[in-house]
NUPA-446540 format. One record per residue: residue in three letters; x, y negated, z negated of N, C-alpha, C in turn. Coordinates in steps of 0.05 Angstrom, whole numbers, plus 5000, padded with zeros to 4 digits. Layout:
# NUPA-446540
ALAXYZXYZXYZ ...
# end
This chain:
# NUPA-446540
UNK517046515464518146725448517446995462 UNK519347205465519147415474518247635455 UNK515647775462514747995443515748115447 UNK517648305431517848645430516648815433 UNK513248815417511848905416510248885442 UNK510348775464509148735487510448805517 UNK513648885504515449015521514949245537 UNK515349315567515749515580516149805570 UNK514649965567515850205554517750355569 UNK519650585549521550525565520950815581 UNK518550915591518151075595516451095623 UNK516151245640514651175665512451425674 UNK510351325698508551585706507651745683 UNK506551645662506051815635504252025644 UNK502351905667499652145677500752325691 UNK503252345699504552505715506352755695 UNK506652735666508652855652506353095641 UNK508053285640506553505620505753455593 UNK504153645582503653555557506353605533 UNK507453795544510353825521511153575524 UNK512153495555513553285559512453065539 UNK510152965549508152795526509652695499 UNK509452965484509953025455512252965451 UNK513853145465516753095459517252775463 UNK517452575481517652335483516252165457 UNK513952195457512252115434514152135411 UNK514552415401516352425368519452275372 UNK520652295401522652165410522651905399 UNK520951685404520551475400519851475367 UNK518351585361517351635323519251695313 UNK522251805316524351845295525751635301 UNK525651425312527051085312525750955285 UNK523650985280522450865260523150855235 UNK523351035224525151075193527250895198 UNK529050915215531950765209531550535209 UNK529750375232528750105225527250095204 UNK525850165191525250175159527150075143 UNK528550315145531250255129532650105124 UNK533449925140534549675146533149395133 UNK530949465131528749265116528649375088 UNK529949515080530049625061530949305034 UNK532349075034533248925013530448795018 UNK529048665039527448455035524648625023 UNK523948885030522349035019521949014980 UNK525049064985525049054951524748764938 UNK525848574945524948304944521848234933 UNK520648404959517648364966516548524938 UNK517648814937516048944912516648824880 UNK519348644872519148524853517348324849 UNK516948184875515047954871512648074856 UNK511748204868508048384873508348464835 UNK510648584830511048654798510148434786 UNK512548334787512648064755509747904776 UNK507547954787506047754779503047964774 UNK502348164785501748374769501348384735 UNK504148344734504648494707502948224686 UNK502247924710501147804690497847744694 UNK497848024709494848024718493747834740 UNK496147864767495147774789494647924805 UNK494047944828493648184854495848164876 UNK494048314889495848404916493548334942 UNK493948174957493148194978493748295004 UNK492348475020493548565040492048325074 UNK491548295078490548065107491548225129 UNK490448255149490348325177488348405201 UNK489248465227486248505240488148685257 UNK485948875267485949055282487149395263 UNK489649405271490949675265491549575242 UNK493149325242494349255223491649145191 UNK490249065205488649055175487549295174 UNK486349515192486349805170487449915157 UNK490549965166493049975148492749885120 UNK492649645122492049465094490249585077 UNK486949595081485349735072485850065065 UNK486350155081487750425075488850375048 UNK491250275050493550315023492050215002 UNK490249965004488949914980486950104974 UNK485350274983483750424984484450614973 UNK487350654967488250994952489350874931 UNK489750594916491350544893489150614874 UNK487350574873484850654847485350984844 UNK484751194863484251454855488151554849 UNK489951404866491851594860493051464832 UNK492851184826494551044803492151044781 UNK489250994791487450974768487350634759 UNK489050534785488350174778486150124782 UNK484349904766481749864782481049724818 UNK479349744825479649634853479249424866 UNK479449164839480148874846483148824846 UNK484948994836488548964830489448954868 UNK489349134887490449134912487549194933 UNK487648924943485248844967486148884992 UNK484248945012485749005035483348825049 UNK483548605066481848415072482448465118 UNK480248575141481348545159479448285171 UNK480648185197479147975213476348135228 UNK474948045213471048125226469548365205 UNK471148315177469348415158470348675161 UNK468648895135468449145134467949235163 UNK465849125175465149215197467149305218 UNK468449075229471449225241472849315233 UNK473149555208474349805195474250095221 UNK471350065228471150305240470650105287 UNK470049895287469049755310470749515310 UNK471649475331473549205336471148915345 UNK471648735321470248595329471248295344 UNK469548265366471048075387471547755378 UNK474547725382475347455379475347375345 UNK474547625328475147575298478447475290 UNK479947595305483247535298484047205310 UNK483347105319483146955338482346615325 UNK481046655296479746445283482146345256 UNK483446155259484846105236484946075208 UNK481445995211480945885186479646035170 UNK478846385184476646555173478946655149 UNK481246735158482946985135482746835103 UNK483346535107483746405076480846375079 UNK478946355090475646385080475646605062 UNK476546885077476147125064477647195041 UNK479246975030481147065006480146874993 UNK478546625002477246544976474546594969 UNK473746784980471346934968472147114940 UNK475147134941475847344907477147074896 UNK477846844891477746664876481146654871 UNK483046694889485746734882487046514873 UNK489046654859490246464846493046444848 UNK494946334830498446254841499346534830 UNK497546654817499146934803498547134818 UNK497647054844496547344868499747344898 UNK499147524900501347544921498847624955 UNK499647484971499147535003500547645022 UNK499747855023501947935052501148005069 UNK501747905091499947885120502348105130 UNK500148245149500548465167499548445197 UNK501948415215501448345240503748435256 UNK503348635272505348705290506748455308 UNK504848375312505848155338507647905325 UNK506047895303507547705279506047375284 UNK504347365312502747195313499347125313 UNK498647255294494847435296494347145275 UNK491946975297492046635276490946755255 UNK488246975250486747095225488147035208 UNK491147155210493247265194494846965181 UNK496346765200497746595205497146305184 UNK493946355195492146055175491646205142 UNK491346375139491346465119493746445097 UNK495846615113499246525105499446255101 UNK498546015124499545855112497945625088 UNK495445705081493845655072495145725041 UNK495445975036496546185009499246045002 UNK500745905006502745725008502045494997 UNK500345375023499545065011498745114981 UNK497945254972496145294946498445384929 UNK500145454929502745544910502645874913 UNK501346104927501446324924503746464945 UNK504946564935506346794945506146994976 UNK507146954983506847055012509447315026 UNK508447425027510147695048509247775071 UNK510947755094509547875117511048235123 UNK508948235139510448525158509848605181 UNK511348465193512348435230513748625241 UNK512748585273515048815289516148685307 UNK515748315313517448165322519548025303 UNK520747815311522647725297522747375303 UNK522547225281521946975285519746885295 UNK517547075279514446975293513646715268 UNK510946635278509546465246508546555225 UNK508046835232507246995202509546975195 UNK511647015195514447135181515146835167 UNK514746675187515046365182513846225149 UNK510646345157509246245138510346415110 UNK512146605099512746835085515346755071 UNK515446715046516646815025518046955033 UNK517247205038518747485043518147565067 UNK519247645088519447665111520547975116 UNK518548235128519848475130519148425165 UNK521048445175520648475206522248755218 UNK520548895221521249205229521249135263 UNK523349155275523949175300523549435316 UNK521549505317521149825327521749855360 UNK521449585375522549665407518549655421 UNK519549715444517549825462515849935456 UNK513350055455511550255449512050515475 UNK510050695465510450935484508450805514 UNK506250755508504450595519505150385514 UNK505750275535505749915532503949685511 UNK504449645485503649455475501249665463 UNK501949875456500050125447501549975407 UNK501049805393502349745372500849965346 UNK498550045360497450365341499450445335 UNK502850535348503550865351506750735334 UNK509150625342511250645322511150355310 UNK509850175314509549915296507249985270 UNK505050105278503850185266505150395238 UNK505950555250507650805239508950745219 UNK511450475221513050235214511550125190 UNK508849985196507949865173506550075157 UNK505650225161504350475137506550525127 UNK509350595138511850635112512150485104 UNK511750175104513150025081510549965062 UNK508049995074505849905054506350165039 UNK507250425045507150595024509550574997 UNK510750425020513850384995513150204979 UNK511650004993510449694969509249744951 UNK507049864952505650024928506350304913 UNK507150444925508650694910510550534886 UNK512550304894514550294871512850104861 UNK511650034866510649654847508749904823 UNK507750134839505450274813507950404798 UNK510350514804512150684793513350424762 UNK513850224776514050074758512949884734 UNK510449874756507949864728507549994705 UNK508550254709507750454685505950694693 UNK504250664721502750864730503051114735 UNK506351124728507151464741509051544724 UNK509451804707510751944692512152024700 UNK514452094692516452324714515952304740 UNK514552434753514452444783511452544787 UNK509552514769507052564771504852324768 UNK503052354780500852144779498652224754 UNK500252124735498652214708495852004700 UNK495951804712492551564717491151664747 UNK491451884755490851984777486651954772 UNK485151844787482351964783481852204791 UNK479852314764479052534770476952654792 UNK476752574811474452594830474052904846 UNK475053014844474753304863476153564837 UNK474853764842476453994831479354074838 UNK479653954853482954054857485053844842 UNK483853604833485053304818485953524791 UNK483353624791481953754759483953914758 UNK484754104775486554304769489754214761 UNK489554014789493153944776493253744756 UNK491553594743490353494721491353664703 UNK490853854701489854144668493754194676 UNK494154274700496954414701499254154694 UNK498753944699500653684678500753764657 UNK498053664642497953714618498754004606 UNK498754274623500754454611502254454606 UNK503854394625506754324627508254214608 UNK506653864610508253754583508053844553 UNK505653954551504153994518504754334511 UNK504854414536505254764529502754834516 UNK500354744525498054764527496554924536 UNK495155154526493955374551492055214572 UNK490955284595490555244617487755054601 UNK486155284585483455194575483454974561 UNK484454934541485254694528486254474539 UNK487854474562488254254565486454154587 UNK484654344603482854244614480954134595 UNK479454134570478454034559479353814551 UNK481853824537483253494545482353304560 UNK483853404583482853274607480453084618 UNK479453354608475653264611474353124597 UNK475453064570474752854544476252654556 UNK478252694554479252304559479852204587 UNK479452354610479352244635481052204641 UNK483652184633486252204646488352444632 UNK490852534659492952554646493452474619 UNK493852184628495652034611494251924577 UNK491951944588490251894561490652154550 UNK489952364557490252644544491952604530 UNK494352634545497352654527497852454513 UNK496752214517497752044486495752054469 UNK493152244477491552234448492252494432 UNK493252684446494652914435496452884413 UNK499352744438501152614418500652474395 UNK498652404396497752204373497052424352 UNK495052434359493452634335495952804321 UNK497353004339499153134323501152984308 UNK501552684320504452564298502952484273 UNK500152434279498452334247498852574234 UNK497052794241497753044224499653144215 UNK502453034225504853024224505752854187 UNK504852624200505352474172503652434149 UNK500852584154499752604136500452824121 UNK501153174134502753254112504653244108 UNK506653014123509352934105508752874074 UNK506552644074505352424068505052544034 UNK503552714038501452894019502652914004 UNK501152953975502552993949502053313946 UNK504253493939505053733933502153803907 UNK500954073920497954193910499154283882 
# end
């Protein structure tokens, strides 16, 4: 099988080019990426109903990978708690050689078949969890034994590839294979495969939380409150919708810990007071 991802770049003497030159080629290559996105656009959605209806019955999300591709993973799971306010057993981001190769590549971790379904049965998964292995090459065994392991067992499987007709895609339910081409650097899969899978992990989780219920209008109303600046656009939601002065609804805020709690204990309180002096017998 011929990698894409391992292809000739189509670019030459890089030590020889200026630094504009550099750049400009670099973003050259980075605006191919969206459109191949795009194109994966039906199996994506495929992929985000799955992750819903089993969610919705209190299953997870697994992310599996090694190298770029399992930071990726970790990443996106790592921002669903503060930006959606899910807790942070709902989307896992699992890479080959532990936390530890988050920040250090650890040798010959991708390489072991049998470690990735080791590492997913350390959280006890079940047929109501979804897997989606992340592998540029589309052949990382970490990734592959795991996939096909999450199968044998009846669970749900999605991959997200930058070849086409690899065994991750094989082992997958749902199959997103982003064809991104060459790298700038040869087999550099950091730079537009990489690029590639951070857009669709952002698209996987953005709609699967939009559809959960996690997002109002166009605001992250289960947002955690962790920094003063959460706090601020926190208080300025809750203006907005309640017509709330600034102070008040920061106190809101600050009592019930969310947006969204605020405003439905608001709403609440005023529709009781509402019907209690409907309610009332004339003084």
């Amino acid at each position: 099988m011929t990698s894409v991802t391992e292809s000739e770049s189509l670019y030459r003497d890089l030590e020889k080019m200026e630094v504009t030159e550099l750049l400009e080629s670099i973003n050259n290559e980075d605006q191919k990426v969206p459109l191949v996105v795009k194109k994966s656009i039906p199996e994506i959605a495929r992929l985000v109903e799955a992750i819903v209806t089993r969610m919705r019955k209190g299953g997870r999300l697994f992310y599996i990978g090694a190298g770029t591709s399992g930071r990726l993973g970790i990443v996106d799971a790592s921002e669903i708690p503060p930006t959606f306010g899910l807790d942070h057993g709902y989307v896992i981001g699992l890479i080959a050689g532990g936390d530890g190769a988050i920040r250090k590549a650890v040798e010959m971790a991708e390489d072991n078949e049998e470690l990735g379904w080791k590492d997913i049965l350390a959280f006890n998964p079940t047929t109501a969890d979804v897997v989606v292995g992340i592998a540029a090459s589309g052949t990382t065994p970490y990734v592959v034994g795991a996939m096909k392991r999450a199968r044998q067992n009846g669970i749900f499987t999605g991959a997200i590839t930058c070849n086409s007709g690899t065994p991750v895609a094989e082992n997958a339910d749902v199959a997103v294979e982003l064809i991104t081409g060459p790298e700038f650097v040869t087999g550099s899969t950091r730079m537009k495969a990489g690029t590639a899978q951070k857009l669709v992990l952002n698209m996987l989780t953005t709609s699967a939380m939009i559809r959960l219920g996690r997002v109002k209008g166009n605001k992250m109303v289960n947002m955690q409150l962790t920094n003063q600046k959460l706090i601020r656009r926190g208080t300025k939601m809750i203006s907005d919708e309640l017509g709330l002065d600034p102070e008040t609804s920061r106190k809101l805020l600050l009592l019930h810990g969310s947006v969204k709690k605020a405003i439905d204990a608001f709403t609440e309180n005023n529709n009781s007071d509402s019907q209690t002096h409907l309610t009332s017998p004339p003084q």
